[in-house]
N, C-alpha and C positions, 0 to 999 in steps of 0.2 A: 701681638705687637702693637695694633691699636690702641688698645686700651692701657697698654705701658707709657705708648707715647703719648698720648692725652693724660695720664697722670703724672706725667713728666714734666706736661706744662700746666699744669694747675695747679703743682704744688705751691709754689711763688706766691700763689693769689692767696692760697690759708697763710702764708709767713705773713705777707704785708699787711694782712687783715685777720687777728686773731681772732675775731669774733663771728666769722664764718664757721657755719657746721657741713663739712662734706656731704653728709647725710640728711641734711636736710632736702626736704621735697622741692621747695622752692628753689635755692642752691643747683639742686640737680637738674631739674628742668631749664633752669636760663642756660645752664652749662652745654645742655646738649639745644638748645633753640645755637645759641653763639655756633654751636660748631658745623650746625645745619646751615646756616646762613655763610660762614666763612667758606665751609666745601660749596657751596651752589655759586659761588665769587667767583672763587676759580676758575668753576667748570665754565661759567660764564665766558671768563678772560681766555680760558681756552678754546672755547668755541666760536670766540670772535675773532682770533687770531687766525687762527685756520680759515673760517669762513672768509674772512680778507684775501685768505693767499689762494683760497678757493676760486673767489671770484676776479682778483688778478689775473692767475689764471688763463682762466676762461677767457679774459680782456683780452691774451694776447693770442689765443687760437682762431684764425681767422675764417669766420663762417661766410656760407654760399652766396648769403642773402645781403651779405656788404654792396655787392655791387647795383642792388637795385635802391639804395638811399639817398635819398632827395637832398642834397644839401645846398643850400642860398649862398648864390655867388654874389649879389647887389642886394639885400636889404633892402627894403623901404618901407615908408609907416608912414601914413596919411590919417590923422588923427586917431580911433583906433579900430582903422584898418591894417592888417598888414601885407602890402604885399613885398616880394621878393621876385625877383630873376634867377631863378635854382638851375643844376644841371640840364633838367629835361628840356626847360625853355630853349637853354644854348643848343643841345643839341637837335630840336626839332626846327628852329631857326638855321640851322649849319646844313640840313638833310635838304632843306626847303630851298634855302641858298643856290647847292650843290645839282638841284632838279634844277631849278630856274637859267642856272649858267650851261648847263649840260643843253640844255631844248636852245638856249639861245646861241652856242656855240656851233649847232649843227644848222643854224637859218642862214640865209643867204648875206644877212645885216651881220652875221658871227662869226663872218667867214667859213661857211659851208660852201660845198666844193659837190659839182658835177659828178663825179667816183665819189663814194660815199667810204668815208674813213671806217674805223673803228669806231666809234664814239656815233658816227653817225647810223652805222649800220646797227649799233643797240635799239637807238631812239626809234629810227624805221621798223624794227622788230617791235618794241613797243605799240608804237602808233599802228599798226597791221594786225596787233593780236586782239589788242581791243574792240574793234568792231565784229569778231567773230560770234564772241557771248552776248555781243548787244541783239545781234540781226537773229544768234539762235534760241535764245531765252524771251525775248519781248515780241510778242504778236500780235496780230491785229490793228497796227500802225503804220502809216507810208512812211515811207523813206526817209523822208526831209524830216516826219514828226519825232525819228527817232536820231537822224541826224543831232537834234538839241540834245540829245542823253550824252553824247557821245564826247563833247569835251568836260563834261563835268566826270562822266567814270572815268576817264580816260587819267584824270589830273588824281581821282581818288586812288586806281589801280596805282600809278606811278608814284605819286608818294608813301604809298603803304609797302611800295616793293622795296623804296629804297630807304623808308625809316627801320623797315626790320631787319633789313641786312647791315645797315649802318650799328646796328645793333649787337654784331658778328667781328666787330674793330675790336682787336685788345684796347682795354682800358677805355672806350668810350660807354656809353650810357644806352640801354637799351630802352626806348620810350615807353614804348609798348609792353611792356611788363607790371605798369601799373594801372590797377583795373578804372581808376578814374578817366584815367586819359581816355581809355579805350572804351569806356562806358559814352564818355562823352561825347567821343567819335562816331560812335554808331547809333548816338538817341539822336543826335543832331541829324545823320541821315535817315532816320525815321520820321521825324518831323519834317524834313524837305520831301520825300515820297507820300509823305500823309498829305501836305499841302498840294502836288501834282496830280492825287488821287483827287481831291475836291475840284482842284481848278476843270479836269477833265471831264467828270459826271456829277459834277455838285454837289447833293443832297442824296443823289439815287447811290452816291461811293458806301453807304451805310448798312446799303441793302444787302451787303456780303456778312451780316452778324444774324440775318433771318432767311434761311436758304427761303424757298419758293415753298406754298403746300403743305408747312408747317403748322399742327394744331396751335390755337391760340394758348390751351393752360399750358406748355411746352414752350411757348415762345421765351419767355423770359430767362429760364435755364439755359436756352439756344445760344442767348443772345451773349449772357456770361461766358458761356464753354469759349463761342468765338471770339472774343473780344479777348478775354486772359492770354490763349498763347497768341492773338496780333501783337498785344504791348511786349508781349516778353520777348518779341523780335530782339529789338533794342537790345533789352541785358542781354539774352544768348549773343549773341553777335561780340558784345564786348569781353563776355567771360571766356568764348572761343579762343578767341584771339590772347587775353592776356594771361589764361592760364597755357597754353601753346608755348608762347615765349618763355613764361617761368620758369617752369616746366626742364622745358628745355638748356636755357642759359646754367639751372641751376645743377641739373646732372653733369654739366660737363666742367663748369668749376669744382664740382664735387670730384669726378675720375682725375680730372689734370692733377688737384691740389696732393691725392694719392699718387697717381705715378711719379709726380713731380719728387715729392715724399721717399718713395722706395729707390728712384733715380740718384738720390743724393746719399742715400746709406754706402757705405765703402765696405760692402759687403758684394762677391761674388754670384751667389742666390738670390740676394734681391734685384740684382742690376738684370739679371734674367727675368726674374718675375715680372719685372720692371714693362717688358715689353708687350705684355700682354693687355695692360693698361694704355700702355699707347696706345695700340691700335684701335685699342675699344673706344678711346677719346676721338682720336684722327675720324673713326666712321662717324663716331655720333656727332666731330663736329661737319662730317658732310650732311647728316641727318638734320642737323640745324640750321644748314644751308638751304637744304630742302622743304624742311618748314617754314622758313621767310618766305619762301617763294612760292611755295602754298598757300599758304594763310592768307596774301596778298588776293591771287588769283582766285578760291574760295569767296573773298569778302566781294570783291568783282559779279563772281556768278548771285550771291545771293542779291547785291543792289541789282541786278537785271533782272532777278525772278521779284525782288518785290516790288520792282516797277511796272513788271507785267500784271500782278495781283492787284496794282493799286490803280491802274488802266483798264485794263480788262474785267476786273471783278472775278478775278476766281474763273475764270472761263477755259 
């Protein structure tokens, strides 16, 4: 059938041109280059078309990972810099906001009240839990000296409780799901307990990369082994936390968008199957609730053990 219908259209070209020889080499070779490059057009135009509707698509299946992108609410560009005001700003400014009115609402200037509300009796549970992991993690400090730790964890637990649960709102923005933020969260508090470690023992804060007793040819491998996982405090700290969140955010857009899915089929069978995705979502989002509230509490106890480490030296 091929080869009827290519001599079907080639005939034309011997009429218009008598002086073509069929059977010539040359002749027969451009014939069949022409029809290799016509059929490769094709497949071409067919494969572009598809892949278009391929990738369409795809455009409109809505993945897990939408909800954790950055998009710029305010532009700005200061020669070429650029910065922008994105989601994460608004909402780590709105979580911040939210802390601030809340402590201020339950002070006496906030109209706080002798019986202590709702609202107030959070904050009191806050403000009470916090000096538990300070007085049982940090040792070898008076009272007063650990007093100073106590409104700076105190500000760090409370806003990490409430930017990860702020996190947990339909349709807002989870911060902490992106490893800069939380990278830079937690190097910054290494750099503040690294400076408290110096300001406290000076010079001798170093002496914790060469235990006591140590051969000299040994020492220098000592001192690396120690030194690598102290920095790597910082990153672990921030990949805890921002794979946690992920993690998490991501399995349960992923369960909802399925039961959500089989919920809408008008099918008998599935609206039964249906419920079994629920419930699997409903736990895991109490298990996400439970995470924020961890993760928080966790980042708490490690600032109080490395401010013991970075006081005490390892003791």
């Amino acid at each position: 059938m091929k080869s009827s219908a290519s001599s079907a259209d080639t005939s034309g070209i011997y009429e218009d041109h008598p002086g073509l020889n069929p059977n010539d080499e040359r002749v027969v070779e451009l014939q069949c280059t022409i029809r290799e490059n016509f059929e490769a057009l094709v497949q071409n135009a067919q494969n572009g078309v598809s892949g278009e509707a391929l990738q369409e698509v795809l455009d409109q299946v809505p993945s897990p990972l939408e909800q954790f992108a950055i998009l710029p609410l305010i532009p700005m560009k200061i020669g070429n810099l650029y910065f922008s005001f994105t989601n994460p700003s608004l909402f780590m400014l709105l979580t911040l906001s939210l802390v601030l009115l809340l402590i201020h609402f339950v002070t006496k200037n906030g109209g706080g009240k002798s019986v202590p509300n709702a609202w107030q009796s959070l904050v009191e549970l806050i403000y009470d839990f916090v000096p538990n992991p300070v007085n049982e993690q940090i040792g070898g400090l008076s009272g007063n000296v650990k007093q100073k730790f106590f409104p700076r964890i105190s500000v760090t637990f409370t806003f990490s409780l409430f930017r990860n649960l702020q996190g947990m709102i339909p349709y807002s923005f989870t911060v902490t799901s992106h490893f800069l933020i939380t990278l830079g969260l937690s190097f910054s508090i290494f750099i503040g307990i690294t400076i408290v470690g110096f300001q406290k023992n000076g010079l001798h804060f170093l002496s914790f990369l060469l235990p006591a007793g140590v051969p000299l040819p040994l020492a220098p491998f000592l001192v690396l082994l120690e030194l690598i996982p102290h920095c790597f405090r910082a990153l672990s700290s921030g990949i805890r936390l921002f794979a946690n969140m992920m993690a998490g955010h991501s399995s349960v857009k992923i369960l909802s968008g399925s039961a959500w899915t089989m919920l809408c089929m008008n099918d008998l069978l599935y609206f039964i199957g249906d419920l079994g995705p629920l419930f699997i979502v409903l736990a895991l989002t109490g298990l996400e609730l439970g995470v924020a509230i961890s993760q928080a509490y966790v980042s708490t106890i490690l600032i109080c053990i490395y401010l013991n480490d970075a006081t005490n030296l390892h003791q």
